[in-house]
N, C-alpha and C positions, 0 to 999 in steps of 0.2 A: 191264554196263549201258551203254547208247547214250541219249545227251542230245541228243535232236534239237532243234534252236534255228529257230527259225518268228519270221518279222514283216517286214512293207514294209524294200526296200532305203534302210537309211541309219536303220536304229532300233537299231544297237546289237548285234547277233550277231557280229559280228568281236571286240570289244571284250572282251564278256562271257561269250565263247568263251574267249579268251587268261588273264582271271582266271581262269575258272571251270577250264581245264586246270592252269596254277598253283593254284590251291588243294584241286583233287581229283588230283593227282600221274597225270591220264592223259590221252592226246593229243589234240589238236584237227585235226581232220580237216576239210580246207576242197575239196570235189568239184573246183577248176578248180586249185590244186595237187596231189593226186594223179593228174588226167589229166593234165596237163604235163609231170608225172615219168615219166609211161609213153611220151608221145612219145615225150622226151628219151633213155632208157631203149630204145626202140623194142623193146618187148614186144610181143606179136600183137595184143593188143588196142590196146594202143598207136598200131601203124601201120594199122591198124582207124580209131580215132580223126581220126589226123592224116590221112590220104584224106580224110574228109569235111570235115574244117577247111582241108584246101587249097581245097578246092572251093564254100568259102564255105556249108557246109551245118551243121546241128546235128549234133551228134553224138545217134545213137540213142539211148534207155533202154536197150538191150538190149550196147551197150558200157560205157556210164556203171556198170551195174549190176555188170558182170563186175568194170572195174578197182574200185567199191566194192567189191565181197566178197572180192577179192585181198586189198586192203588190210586189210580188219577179222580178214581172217585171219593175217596178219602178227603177228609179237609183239609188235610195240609196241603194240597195242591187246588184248592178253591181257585188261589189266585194265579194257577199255571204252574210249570214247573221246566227243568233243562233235563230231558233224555238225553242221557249216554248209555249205546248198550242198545236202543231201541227206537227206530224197528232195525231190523237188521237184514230183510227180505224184503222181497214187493208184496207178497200176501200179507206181515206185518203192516205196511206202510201203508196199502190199502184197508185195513182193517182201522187203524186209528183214523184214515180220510174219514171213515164210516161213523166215527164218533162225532163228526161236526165238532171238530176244537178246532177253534183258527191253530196253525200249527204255520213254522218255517225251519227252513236247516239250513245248518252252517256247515258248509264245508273248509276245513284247515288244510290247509295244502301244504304238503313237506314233500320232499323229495325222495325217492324211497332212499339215498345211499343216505341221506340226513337219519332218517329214522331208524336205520341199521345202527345206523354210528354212535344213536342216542341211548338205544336199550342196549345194545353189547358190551357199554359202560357205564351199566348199571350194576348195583352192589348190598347187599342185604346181609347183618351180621346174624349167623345163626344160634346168636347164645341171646341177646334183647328185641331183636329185628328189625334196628336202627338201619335206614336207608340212604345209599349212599346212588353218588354220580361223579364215576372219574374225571368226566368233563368237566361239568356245572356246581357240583356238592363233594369234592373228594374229603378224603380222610385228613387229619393231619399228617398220622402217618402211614407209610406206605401199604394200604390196602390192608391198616387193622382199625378195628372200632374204634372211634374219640370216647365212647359211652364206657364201654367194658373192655377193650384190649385184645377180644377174639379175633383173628384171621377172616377175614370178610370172604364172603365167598359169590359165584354169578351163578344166577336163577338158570333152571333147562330151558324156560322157556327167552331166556335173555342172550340164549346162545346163537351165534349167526345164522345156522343151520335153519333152526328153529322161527328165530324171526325170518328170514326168505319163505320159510311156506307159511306162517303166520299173512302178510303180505300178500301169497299167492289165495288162501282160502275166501282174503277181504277183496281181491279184485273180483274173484264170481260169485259175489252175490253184493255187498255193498255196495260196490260202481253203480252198479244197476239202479240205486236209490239214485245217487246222484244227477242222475240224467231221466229218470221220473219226477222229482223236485225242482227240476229246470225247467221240464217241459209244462209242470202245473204252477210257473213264475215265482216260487216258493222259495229259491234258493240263493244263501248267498257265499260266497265263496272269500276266502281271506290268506293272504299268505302267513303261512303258520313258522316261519321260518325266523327268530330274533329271540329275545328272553321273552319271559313271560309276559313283563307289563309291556313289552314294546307291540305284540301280540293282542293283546288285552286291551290297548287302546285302536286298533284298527278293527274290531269284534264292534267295541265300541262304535264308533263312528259307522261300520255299516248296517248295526241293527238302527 
C-alpha cells in the first residue's frame, strides 16, 4: 500500500508523513530526498538528474518516475511506504496506477490564508540551522537562536510573495490529482487545520 499525502505547501504532509511512517512501521519517501541520493550516488539516472539541475532546468517526469520506481522497488518499502513529493502531475499519477500498488491519497485541507500565515513565520538561524516558528516554536528571545544567539533570519522562499505563487504553481497541476483520486474512489480528504496530533488523530480515523 502507497499513502500518497496531497495539500497546499505548508499544510502539514511533512509532519504527518513522519507520524504516520512511525506509527504504520513503513517509510516515508520524500521525491527531492530520493533524487538527491541518486545525484549523490551518481546512478544513470541520477547524472540524468543532475545535467538538468546544473543547468537550471526541471528535471523531467520521465527521470523523476524512474528514480521513483527504483526506490519503491527497494526493500525498504516491501511493506509500502508514505509519498510526499509524488506524483505531483497526472502523467506521474497514472504512471504509478501502471505499477498495480494498491495506493490512496490524503488530502490535508488548510486554507490558503492559514498556510500563508504558517510559512511567513517561519525561521531558520544561519550560523547551526536550528528551526524556528514564530507562531508554534518561537525563540525565547526575540527572533535570535536558543542554540547559538545568531539573529534568525526568514527563508526567500518563506516570504509572502513567494509563498502566493508557490500556492498558485500547486493549484495547476496538484488540484488536478485531487479530483483524479476522487473520481478513482481513492481519496480521502481531512481537515488539516489544529496542531499536529489533533490532525494526526483525524488521518487516523479516516485511513
Amino acid at each position: 500500500m502507497i499513502i500518497v499525502l496531497l495539500g497546499l505547501p505548508g499544510a502539514g504532509k511533512g509532519t504527518q508523513g513522519e507520524l504516520l511512517s512511525s506509527k504504520l512501521g513503513i517509510k516515508k519517501v520524500s521525491t527531492g530526498d530520493i533524487l538527491r541520493e541518486a545525484v549523490r550516488k551518481a546512478t544513470p539516472l541520477g547524472l540524468q538528474a543532475k545535467e538538468a539541475m546544473d543547468k537550471g532546468e526541471l528535471v523531467s517526469d520521465d527521470i523523476v518516475i524512474g528514480i521513483v520506481k527504483e526506490e519503491l522497488s527497494g526493500k525498504n518499502c516491501r511493506k509500502g511506504c508514505i509519498m510526499d513529493g509524488f506524483p505531483r502531475n497526472l502523467q506521474q499519477a497514472k504512471e504509478l496506477e501502471r505499477m498495480k500498488i494498491k495506493c490512496k491519497a490524503v488530502h490535508i485541507k488548510v486554507p490558503e490564508e492559514e498556510v500563508i500565515k504558517r510559512l511567513s513565520s517561519r525561521r531558520v538561524c544561519p550560523n547551526c540551522g536550528a528551526l524556528y516558528n514564530l507562531i508554534t516554536n518561537p525563540p525565547k528571545k526575540d527572533e535570535k537562536c536558543d542554540i547559538c544567539g545568531e539573529n534568525l533570519i526568514q527563508r526567500e522562499d518563506d516570504r509572502e510573495e513567494v509563498i502566493k505563487e508557490r500556492i498558485k504553481v500547486y493549484k495547476e497541476s496538484t488540484e488536478q490529482l485531487i479530483n483524479y483520486y476522487r473520481r478513482k474512489g481513492k481519496l480521502i480528504e481531512i481537515n488539516g487545520v489544529g496542531s499536529a496530533k489533533e490532525v494526526h488523530r483525524r488521518l487516523e480515523v479516516a485511513l
